[in-house]
N, C-alpha and C positions, 0 to 999 in steps of 0.2 A: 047277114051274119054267117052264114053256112060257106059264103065264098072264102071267109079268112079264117075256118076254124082247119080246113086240109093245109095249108101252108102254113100256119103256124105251129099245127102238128108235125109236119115234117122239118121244123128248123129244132124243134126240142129235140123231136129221134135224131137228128144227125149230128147237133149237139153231144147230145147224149154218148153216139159213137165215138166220136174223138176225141174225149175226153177219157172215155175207155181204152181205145188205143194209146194214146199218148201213152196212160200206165203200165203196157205192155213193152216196154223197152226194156233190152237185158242190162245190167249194168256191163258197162267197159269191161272187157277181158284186159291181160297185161300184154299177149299182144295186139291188140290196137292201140294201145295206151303208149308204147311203144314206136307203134306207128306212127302215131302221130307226133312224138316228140321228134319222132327222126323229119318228117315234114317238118316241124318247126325253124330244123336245125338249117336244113339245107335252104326255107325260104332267109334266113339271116344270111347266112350264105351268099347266096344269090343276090339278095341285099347291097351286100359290102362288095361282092365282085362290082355290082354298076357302078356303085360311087367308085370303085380304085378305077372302073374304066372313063368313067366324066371328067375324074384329075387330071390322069392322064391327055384326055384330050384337051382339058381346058390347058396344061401344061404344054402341047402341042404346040398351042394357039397362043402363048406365051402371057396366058391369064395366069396369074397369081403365082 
């Protein structure tokens, strides 16, 4: 019994810790909130550039 009562103490303390941490997050400032909308913006971006460049080439190749 002694060999699973140290491992099982140490999974409740670490437990314990990161569920502590976890609640230490600051909330979003506006700018990162910011940030991140402008990443949003440019992965759509990014997005719509490949498909206009797949048309393009499937138009090349005289698909569709």
């Amino acid at each position: 019994m002694m060999k699973l009562e140290k491992p099982i103490c140490t999974a409740v303390v670490m437990s314990a810790l990161i569920v502590a941490l976890a609640g230490c997050q600051k909330p979003e400032g506006p700018a990162e909130h910011a940030g991140k909308e402008v990443d949003k913006t440019v992965e759509k971006a990014g997005k719509q550039i490949e498909k206009a460049g797949d048309n393009i080439h499937d138009a090349a190749k005289g698909k569709k």
